[in-house]
N, C-alpha and C positions, 0 to 999 in steps of 0.2 A: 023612629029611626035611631041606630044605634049610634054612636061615638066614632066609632073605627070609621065606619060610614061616612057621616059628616066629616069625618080628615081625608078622605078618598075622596071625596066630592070635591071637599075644598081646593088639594094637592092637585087634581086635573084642571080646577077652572085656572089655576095658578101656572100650570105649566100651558097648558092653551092661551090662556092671556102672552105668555112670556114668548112661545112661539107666533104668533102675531103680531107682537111688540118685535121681535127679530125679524118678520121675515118684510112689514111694513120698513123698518130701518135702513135692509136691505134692495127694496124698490125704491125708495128715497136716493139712497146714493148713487143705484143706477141711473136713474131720473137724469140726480144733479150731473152725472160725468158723461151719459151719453148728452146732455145741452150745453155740457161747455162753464158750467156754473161754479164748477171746482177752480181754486188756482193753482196755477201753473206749479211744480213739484221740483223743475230747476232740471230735471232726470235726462238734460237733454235733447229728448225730443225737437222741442220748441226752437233752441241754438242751431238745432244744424236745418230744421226748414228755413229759419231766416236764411242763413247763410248760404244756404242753395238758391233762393228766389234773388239773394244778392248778384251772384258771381253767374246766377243764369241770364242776367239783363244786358241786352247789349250795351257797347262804348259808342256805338257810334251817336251822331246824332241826324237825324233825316234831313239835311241839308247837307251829309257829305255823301248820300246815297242816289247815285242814277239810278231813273227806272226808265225800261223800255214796255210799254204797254201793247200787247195785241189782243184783239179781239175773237176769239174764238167758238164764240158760243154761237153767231148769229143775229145778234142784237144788233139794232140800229141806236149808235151813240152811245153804245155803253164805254165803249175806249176811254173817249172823250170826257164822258161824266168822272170817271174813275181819275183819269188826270188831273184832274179839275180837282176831286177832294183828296188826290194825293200830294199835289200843290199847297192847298189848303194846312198842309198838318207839316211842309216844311221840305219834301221830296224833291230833287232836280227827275222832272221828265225831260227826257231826249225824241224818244219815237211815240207816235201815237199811229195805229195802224189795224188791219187787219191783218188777222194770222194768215201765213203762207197759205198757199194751197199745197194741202195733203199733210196739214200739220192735225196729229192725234188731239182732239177735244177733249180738255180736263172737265170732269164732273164740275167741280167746283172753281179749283183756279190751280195753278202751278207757277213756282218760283224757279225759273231756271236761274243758274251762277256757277260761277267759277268754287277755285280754291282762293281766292281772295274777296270772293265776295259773298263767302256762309254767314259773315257776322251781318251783311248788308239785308241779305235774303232773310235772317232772322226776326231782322228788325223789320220790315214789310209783312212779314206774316204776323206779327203784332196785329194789325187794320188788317187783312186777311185771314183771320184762324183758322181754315178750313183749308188752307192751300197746302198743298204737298210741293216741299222742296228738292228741286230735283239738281245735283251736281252735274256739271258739264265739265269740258275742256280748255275753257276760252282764260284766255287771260285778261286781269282787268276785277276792279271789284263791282263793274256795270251788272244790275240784273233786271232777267224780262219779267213781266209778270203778264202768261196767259190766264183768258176770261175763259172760264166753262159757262158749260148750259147751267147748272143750278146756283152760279155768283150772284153773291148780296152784296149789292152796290156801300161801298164804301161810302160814310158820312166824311163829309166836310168837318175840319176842326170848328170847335167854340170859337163863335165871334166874328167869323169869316162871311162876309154880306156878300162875295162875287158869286153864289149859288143862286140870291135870291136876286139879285142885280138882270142877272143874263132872264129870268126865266118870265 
């Protein structure tokens, strides 16, 4: 084998090494930044999520929040139970009841409220997340919260024994 040869040989294992050695580099850092393993670059990002998950929390706190509870889905004692662990986490109930007759069945659950009571209904759909809040007319920061047919019953706060007391 000639000279020229072996430096063309050589010259492709080299640039073939050098292309693997890049393109391995290259999945590395994707690796690291799609798992989070990069620090943070300061670019921003990071500052204005804080600060939106800041100013998106409510003020209130669940002892300045009535709830009126109805039952809509069908259940025997689901009102009841829901009261019970919305007591539990600090909520004033007022009504506990069965929905009207010829009231629309939410899927999951609905937050009706006023114009003073979005920050309230907010803060309930925290223990709710699947509820649709729906704005009304009434005056007042009171809100109802109807039970659908596919509601997942509300846990009881940490530490609260009157769950396991009653049952």
């Amino acid at each position: 084998m000639s000279t020229a040869a072996r430096r063309r040989r050589r010259r492709a294992a080299l640039v073939l090494t050098a292309l693997v050695t890049v393109l391995a580099a290259v999945g590395l850092y994707a690796l690291a930044y799609f798992q989070g393993w990069l620090p943070d670059d300061g670019g921003g990002t990071g500052d204005s999520d804080q600060v939106t998950a800041t100013t998106a929390a409510p003020s209130l706190q669940p002892e300045e929040v009535t709830v009126n509870i109805y039952n809509a889905s069908g259940a025997v004692g689901i009102a009841g139970r829901t009261s019970e662990a919305l007591a539990s986490h600090g909520f004033e109930i007022d009504a506990v009841d069965n929905a009207p007759q010829g009231t629309e069945t939410p899927q999951v659950a609905e937050i009706q409220h006023g114009p003073e009571g979005a920050e309230a209904a907010k803060l309930l759909s925290t223990l709710v997340p699947d509820a649709v809040l729906v704005e009304d007319t009434r005056e007042g920061a009171e809100v109802d919260l109807y039970i659908g047919t596919d509601f997942v019953e509300v846990e009881p706060a940490e530490g609260d024994d009157s769950a396991t007391a009653t049952e």
